[in-house]
C-alpha positions in Angstrom: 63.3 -146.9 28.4 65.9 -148.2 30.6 67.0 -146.9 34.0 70.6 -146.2 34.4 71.7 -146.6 37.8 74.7 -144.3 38.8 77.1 -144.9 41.1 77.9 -142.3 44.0 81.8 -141.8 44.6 82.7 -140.3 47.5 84.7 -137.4 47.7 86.5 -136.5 50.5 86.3 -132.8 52.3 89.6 -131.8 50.7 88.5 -132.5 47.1 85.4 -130.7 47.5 87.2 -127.8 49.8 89.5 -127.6 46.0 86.4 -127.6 44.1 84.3 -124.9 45.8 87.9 -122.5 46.1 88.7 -123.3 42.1 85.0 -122.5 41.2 85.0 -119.1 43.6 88.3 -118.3 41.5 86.9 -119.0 38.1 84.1 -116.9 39.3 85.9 -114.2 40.4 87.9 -114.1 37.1 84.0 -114.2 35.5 83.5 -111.4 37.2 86.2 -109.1 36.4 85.8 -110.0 33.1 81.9 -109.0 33.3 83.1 -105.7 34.7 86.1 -105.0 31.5 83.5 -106.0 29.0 81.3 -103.2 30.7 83.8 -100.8 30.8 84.4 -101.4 27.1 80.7 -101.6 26.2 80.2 -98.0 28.0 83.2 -96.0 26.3 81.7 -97.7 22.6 78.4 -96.4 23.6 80.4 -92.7 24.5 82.3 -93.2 21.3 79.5 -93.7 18.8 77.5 -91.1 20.5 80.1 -88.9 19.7 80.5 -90.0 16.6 77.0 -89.6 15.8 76.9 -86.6 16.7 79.9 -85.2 14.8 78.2 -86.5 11.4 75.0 -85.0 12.4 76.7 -81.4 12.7 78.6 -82.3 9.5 75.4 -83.3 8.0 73.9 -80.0 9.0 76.6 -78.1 7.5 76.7 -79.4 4.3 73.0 -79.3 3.8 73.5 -75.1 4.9 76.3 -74.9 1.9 73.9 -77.0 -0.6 71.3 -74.5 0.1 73.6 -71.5 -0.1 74.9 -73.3 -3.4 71.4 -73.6 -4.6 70.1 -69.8 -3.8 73.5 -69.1 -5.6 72.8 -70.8 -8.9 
């Protein structure tokens, strides 16, 4: 196995002043993004509850006319 040596460059106050600002921005865009996908995740959630719970009553119904339909015949 060889060892690679690296070489440090130095970078001056003002690059890494650029750096740390571009990465708080990119994670402050992360962020807000993070919280949209949540938002979105939660009215899903609201939404298939809902819709699960209007084919359950639809379910129930048509189970109540089978039976009536049944008793009738």
């Amino acid at each position: 196995m060889s060892d690679i040596v690296t070489q440090q460059v130095p970078v001056s106050d003002a690059e890494n002043e650029a750096t740390m600002r571009a990465l708080f921005a990119e994670m402050s865009r992360l962020e807000e993004q993070m919280e949209r996908d949540r938002a979105e995740i939660e009215r899903i959630r609201t939404e298939n509850e809902a819709i699960k719970a209007s084919t359950e009553a639809k379910l129930i119904r048509l189970e109540e006319h089978l039976s009536t339909l049944t008793r009738a015949n």
